[in-house]
MOPAC internal coordinates of N, CA, C and O (Angstrom, degrees):
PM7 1SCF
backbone

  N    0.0000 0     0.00 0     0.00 0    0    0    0
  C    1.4464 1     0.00 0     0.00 0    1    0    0
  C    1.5310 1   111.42 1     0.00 0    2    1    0
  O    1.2310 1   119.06 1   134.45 1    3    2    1
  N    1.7925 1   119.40 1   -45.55 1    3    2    1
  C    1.2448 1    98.29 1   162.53 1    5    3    2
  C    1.1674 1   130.64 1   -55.90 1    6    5    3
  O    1.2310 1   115.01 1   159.73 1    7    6    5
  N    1.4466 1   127.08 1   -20.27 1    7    6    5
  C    1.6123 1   104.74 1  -160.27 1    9    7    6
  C    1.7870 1    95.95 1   -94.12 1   10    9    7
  O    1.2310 1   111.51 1   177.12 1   11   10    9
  N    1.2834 1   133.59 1    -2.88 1   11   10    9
  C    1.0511 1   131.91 1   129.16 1   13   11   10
  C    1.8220 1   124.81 1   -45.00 1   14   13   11
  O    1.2310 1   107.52 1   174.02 1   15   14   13
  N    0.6551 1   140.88 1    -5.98 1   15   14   13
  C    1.3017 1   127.08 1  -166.70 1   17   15   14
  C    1.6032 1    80.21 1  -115.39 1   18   17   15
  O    1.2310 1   122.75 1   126.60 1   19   18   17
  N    1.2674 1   112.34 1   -53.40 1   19   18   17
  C    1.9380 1   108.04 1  -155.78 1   21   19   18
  C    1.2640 1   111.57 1   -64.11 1   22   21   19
  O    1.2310 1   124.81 1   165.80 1   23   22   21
  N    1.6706 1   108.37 1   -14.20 1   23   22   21
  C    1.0655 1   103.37 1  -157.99 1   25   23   22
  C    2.0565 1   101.61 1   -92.39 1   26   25   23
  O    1.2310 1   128.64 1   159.16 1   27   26   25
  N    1.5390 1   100.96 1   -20.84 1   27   26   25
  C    1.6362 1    98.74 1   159.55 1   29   27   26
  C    1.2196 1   126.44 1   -72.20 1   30   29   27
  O    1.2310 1   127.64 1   159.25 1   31   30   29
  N    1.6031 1   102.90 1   -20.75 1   31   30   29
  C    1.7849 1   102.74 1  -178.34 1   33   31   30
  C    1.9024 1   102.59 1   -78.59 1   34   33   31
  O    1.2310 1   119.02 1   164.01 1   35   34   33
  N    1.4466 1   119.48 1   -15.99 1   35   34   33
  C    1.4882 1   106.25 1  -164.90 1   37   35   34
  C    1.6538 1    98.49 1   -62.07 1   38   37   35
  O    1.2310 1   135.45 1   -29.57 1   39   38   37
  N    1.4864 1    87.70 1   150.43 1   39   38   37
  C    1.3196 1   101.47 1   175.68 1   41   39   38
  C    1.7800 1   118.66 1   -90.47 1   42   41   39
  O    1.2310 1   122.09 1   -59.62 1   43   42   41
  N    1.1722 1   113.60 1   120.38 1   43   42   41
  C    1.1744 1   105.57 1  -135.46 1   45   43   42
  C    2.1822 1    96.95 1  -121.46 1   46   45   43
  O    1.2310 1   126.91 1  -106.16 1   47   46   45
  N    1.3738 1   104.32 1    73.84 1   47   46   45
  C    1.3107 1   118.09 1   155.01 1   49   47   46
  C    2.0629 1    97.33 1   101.39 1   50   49   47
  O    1.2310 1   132.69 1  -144.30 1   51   50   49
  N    1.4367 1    93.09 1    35.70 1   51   50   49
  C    1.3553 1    80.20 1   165.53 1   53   51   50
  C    1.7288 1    90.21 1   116.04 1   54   53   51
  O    1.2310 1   121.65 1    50.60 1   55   54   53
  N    1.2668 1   114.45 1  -129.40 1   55   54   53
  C    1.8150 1    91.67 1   171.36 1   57   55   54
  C    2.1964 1    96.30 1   101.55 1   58   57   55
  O    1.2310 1   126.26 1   -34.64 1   59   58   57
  N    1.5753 1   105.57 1   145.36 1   59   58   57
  C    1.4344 1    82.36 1   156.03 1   61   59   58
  C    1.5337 1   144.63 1   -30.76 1   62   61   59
  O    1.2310 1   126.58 1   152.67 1   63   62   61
  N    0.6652 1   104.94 1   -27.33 1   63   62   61
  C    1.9537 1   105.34 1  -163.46 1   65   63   62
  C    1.7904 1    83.35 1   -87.52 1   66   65   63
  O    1.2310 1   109.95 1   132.51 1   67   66   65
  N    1.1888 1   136.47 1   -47.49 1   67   66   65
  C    1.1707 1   126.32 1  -169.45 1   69   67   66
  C    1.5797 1   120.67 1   -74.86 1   70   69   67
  O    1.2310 1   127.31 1   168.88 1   71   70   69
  N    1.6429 1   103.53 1   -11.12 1   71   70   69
  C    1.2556 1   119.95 1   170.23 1   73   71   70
  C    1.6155 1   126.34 1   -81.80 1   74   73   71
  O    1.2310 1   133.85 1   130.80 1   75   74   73
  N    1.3159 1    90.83 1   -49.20 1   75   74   73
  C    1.2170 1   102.72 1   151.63 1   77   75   74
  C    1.3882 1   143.41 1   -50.43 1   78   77   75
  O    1.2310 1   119.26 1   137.59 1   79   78   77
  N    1.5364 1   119.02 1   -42.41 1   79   78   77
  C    0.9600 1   133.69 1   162.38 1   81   79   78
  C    1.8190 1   118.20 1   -53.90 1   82   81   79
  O    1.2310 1   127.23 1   168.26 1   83   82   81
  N    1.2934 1   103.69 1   -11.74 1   83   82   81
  C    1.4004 1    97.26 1  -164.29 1   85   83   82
  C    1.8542 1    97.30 1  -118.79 1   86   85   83
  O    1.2310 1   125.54 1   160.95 1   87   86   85
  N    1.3315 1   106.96 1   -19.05 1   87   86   85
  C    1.4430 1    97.25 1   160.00 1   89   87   86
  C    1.1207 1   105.33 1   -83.01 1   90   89   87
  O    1.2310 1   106.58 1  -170.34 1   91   90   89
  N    1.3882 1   142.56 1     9.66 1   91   90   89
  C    1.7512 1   119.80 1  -174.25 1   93   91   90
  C    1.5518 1    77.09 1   -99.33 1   94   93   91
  O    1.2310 1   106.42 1   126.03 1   95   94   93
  N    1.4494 1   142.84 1   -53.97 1   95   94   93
  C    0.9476 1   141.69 1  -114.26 1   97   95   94
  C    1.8450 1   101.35 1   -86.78 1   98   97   95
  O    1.2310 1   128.30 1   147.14 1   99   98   97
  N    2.1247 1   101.63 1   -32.86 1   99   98   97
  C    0.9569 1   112.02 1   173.78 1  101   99   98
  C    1.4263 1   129.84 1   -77.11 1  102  101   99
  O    1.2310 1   123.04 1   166.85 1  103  102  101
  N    1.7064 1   111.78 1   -13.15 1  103  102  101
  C    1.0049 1   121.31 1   158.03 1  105  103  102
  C    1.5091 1   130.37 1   -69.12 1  106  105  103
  O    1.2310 1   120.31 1   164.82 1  107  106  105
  N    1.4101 1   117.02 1   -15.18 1  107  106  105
  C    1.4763 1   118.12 1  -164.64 1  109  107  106
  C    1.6419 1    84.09 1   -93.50 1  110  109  107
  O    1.2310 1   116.40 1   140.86 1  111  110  109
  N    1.5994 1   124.45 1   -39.14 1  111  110  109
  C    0.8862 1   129.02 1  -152.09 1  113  111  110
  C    1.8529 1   102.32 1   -71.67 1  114  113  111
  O    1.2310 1   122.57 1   144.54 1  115  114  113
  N    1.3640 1   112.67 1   -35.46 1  115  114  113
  C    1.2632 1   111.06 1   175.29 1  117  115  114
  C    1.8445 1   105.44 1   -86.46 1  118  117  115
  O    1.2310 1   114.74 1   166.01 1  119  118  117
  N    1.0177 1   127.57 1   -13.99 1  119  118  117
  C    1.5293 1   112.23 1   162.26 1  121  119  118
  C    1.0137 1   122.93 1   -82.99 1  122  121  119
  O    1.2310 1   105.35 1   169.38 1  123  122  121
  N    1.5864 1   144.73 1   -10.62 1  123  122  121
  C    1.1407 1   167.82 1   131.29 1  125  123  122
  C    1.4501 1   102.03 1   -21.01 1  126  125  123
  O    1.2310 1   116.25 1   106.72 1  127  126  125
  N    1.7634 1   124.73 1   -73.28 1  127  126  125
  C    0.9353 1   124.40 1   157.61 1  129  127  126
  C    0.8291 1   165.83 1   -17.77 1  130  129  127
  O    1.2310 1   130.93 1   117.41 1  131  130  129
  N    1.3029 1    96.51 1   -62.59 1  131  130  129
  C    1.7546 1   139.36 1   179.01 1  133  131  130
  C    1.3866 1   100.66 1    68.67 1  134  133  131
  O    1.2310 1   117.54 1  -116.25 1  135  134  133
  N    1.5579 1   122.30 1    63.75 1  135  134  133
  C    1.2546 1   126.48 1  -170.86 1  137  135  134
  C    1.8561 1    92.94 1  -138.77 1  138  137  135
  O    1.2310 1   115.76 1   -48.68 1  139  138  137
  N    1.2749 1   125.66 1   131.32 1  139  138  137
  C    1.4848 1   142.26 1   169.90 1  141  139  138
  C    1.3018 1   105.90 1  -113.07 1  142  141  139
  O    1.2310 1   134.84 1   -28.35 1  143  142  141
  N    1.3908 1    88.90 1   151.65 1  143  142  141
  C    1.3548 1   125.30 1  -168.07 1  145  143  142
  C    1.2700 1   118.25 1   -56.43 1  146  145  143
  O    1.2310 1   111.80 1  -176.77 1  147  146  145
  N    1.5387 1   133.05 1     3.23 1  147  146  145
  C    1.0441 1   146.78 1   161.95 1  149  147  146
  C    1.5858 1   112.01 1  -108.78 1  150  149  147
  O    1.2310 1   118.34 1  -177.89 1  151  150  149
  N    1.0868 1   120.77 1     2.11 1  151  150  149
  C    2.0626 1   116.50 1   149.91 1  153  151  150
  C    0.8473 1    88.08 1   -92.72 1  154  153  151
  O    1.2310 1    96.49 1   102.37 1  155  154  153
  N    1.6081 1   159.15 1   -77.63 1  155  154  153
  C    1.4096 1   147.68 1   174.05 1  157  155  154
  C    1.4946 1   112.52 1    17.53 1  158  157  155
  O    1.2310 1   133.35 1    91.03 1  159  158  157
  N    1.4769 1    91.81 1   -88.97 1  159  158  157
  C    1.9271 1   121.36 1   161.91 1  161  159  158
  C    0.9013 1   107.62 1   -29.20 1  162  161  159
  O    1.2310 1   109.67 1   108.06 1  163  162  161
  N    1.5012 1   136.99 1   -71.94 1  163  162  161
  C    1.4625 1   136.84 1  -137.28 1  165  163  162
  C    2.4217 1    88.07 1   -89.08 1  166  165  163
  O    1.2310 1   125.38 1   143.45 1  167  166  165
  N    1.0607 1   107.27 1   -36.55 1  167  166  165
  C    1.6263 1    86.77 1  -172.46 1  169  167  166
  C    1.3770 1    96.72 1   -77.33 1  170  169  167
  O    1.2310 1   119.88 1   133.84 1  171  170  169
  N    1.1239 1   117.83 1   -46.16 1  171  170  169
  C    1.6592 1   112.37 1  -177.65 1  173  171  170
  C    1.6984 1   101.74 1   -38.80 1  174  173  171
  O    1.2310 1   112.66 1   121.06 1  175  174  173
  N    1.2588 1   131.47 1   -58.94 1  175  174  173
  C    1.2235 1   128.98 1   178.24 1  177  175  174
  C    1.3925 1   116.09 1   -48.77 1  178  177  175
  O    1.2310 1   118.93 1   137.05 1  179  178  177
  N    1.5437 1   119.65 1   -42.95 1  179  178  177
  C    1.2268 1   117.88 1  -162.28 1  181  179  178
  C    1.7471 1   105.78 1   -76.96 1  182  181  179
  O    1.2310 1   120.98 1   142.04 1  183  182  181
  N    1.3704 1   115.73 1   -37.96 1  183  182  181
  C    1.1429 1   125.02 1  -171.20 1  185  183  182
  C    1.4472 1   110.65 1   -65.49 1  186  185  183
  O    1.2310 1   116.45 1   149.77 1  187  186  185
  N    2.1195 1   124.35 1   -30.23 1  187  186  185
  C    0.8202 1   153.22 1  -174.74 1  189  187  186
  C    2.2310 1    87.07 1   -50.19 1  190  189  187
  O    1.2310 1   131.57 1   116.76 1  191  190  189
  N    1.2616 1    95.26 1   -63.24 1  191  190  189
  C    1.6029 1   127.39 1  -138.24 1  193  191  190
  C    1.7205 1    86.09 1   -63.24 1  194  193  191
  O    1.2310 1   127.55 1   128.92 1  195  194  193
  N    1.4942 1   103.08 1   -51.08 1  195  194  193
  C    1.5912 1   115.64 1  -161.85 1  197  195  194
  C    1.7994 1    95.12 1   -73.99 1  198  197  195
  O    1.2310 1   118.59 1   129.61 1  199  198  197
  N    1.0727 1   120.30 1   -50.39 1  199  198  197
  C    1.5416 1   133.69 1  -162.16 1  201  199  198
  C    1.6305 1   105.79 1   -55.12 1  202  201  199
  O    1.2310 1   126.85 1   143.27 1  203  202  201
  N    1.6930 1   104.44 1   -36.73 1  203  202  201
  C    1.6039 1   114.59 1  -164.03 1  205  203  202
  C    1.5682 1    99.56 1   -99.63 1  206  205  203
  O    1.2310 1   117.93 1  -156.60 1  207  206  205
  N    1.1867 1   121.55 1    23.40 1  207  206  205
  C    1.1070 1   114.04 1   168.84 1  209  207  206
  C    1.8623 1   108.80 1  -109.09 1  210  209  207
  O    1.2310 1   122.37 1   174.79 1  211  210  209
  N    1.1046 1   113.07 1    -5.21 1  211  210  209
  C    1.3426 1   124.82 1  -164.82 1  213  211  210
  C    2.5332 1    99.62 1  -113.40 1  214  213  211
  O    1.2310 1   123.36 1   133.18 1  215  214  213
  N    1.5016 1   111.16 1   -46.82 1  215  214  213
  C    0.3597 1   129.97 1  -141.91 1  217  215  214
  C    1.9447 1   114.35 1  -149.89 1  218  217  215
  O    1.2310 1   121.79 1   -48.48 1  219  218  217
  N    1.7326 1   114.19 1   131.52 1  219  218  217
  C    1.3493 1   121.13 1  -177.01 1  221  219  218
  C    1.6271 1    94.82 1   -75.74 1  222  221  219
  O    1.2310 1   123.29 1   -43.51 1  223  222  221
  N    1.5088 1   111.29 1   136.49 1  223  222  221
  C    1.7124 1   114.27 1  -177.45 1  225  223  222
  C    1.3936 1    97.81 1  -125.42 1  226  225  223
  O    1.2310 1   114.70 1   -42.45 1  227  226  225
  N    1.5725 1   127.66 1   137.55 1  227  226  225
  C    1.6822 1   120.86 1   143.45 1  229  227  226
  C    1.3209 1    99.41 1   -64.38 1  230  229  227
  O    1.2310 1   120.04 1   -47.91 1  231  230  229
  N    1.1123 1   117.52 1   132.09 1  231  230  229
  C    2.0121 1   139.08 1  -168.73 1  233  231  230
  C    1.9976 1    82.86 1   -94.12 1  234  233  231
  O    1.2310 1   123.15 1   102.79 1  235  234  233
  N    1.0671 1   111.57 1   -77.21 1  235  234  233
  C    1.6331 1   126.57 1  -177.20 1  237  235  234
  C    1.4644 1   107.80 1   -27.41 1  238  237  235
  O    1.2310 1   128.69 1   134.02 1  239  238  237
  N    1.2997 1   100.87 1   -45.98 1  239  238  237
  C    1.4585 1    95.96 1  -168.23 1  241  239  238
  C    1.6636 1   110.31 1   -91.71 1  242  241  239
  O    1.2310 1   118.85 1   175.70 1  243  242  241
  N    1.3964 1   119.80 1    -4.30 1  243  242  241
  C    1.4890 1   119.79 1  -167.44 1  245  243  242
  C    1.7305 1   100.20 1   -76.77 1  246  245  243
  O    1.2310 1   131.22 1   -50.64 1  247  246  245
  N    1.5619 1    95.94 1   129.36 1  247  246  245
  C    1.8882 1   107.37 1   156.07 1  249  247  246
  C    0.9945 1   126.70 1  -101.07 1  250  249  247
  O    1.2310 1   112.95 1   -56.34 1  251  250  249
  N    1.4213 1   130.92 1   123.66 1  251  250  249
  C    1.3536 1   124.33 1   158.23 1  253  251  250
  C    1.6189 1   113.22 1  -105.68 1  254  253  251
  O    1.2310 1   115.12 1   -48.53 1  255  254  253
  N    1.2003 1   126.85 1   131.47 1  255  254  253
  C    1.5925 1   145.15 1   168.35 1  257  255  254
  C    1.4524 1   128.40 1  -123.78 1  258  257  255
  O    1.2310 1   119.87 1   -30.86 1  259  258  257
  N    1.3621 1   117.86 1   149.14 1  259  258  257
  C    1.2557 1   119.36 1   177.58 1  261  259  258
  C    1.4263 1    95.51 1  -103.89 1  262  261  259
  O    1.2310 1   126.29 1   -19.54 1  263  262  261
  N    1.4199 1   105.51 1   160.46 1  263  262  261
  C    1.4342 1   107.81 1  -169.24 1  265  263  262
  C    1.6467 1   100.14 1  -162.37 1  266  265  263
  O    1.2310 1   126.17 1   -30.87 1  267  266  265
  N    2.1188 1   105.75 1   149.13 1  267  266  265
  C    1.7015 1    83.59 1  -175.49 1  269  267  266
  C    1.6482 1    95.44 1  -101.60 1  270  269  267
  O    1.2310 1   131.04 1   -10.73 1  271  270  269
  N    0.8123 1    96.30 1   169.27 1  271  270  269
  C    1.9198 1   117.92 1   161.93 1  273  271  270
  C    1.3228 1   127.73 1  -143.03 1  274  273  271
  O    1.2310 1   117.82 1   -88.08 1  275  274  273
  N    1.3523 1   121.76 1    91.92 1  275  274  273
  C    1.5724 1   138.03 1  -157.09 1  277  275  274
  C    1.3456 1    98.91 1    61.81 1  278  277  275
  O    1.2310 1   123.68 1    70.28 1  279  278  277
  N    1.9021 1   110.55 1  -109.72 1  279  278  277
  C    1.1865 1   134.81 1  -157.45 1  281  279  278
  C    1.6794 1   113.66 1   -92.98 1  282  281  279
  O    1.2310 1   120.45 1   167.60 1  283  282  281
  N    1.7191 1   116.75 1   -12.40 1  283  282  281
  C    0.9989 1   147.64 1  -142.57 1  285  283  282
  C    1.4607 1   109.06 1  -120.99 1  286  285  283
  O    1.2310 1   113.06 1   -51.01 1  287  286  285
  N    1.3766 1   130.72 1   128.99 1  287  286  285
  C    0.9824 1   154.08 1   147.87 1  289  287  286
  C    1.3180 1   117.41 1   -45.15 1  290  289  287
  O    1.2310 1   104.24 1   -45.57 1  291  290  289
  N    1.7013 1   146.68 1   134.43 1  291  290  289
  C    1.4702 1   125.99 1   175.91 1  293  291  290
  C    1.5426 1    88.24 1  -131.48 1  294  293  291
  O    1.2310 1   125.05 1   -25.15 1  295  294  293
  N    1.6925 1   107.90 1   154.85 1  295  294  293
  C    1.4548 1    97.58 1   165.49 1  297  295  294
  C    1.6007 1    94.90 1  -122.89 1  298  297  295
  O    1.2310 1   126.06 1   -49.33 1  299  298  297
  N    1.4194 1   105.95 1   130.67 1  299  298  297
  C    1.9062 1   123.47 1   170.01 1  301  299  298
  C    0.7948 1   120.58 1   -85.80 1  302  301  299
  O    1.2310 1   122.66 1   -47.79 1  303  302  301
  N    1.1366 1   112.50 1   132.21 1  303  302  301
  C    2.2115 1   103.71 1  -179.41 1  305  303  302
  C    1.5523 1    84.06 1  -156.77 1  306  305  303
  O    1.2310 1   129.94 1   -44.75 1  307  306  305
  N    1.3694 1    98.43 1   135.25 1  307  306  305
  C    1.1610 1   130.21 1  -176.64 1  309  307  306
  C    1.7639 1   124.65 1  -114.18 1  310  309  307
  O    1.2310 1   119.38 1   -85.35 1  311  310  309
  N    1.2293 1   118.78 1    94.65 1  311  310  309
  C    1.4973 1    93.09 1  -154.18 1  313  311  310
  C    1.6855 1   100.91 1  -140.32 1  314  313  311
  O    1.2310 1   128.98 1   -68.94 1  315  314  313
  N    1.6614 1   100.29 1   111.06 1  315  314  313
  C    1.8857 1    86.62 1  -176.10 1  317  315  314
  C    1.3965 1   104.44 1   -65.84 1  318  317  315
  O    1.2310 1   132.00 1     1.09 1  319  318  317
  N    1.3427 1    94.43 1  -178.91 1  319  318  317
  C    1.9717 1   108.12 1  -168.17 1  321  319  318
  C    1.6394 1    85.29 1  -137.65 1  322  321  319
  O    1.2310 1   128.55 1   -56.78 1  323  322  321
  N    0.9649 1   101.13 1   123.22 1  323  322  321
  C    1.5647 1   127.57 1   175.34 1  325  323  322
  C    1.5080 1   112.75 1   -73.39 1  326  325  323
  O    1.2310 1   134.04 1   131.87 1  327  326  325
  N    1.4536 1    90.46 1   -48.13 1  327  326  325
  C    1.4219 1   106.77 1  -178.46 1  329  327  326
  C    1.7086 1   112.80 1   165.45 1  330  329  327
  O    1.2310 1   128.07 1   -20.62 1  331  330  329
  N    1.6881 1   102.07 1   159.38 1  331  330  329
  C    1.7829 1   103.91 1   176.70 1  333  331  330
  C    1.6571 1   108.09 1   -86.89 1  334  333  331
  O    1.2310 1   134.17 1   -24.33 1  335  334  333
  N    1.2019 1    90.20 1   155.67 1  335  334  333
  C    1.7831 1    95.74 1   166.95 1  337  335  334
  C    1.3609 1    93.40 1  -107.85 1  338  337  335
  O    1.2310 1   136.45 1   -27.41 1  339  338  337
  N    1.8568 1    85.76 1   152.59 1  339  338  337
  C    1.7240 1   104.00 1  -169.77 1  341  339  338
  C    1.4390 1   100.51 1  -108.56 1  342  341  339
  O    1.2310 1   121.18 1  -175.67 1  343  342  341
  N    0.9551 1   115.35 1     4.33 1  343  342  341
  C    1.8661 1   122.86 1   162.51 1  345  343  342
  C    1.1679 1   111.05 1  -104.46 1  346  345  343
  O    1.2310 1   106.97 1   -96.76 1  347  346  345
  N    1.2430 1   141.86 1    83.24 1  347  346  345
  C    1.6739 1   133.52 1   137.23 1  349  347  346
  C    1.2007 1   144.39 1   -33.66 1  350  349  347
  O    1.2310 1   114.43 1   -60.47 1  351  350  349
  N    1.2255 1   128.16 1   119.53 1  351  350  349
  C    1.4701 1   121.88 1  -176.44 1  353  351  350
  C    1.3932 1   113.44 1   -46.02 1  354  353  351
  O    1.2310 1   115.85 1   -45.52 1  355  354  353
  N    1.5433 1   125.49 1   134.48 1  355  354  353
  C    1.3740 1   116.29 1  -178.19 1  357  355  354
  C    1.5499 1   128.36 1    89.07 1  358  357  355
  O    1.2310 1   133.94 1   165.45 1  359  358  357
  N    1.3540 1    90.64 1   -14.55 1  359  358  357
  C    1.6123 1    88.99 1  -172.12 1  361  359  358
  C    1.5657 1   109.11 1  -106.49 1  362  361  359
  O    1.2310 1   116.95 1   -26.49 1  363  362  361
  N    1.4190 1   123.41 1   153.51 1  363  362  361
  C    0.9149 1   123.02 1  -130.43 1  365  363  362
  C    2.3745 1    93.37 1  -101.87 1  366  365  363
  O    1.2310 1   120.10 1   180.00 1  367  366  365

């Protein structure tokens, strides 16, 4: 009968607890920092601003995250490309 029971409790490919786990993780990661959720915002925007001048972006679908690595801070950004523009600012 237990191995019935454990086998409803497994967590099974992620699930709250794995969600969870990853907002605590992003939280330590921004107190670590000392970075809020509004520099988050504001580079995600900026990168938005600089990126779409080169290039078509899904905006909706773009991530940006902080993340650690050892001793090190990482910043993730995830951003599909729709597509390039064949006109550049500036160019002749």
């Amino acid at each position: 009968m237990k191995a019935i029971w454990s086998w409803f409790r497994r967590d099974r490919g992620g699930g709250s607890s794995c969600l969870a786990r990853e907002r605590l993780r992003l939280v330590l990661v921004h107190d670590r920092t000392n970075t809020s959720p509004g520099v988050l915002e504001m580079l995600r925007e900026d990168l938005i601003e600089v990126i779409s001048t080169y290039m078509d972006i899904d905006r909706p679908a773009m991530e940006v995250s902080l993340s650690r690595n050892g001793d090190s801070v990482v910043v993730i950004a995830s951003i599909p490309i729709l597509g390039v523009k064949r006109q550049l600012p500036g160019a002749s």
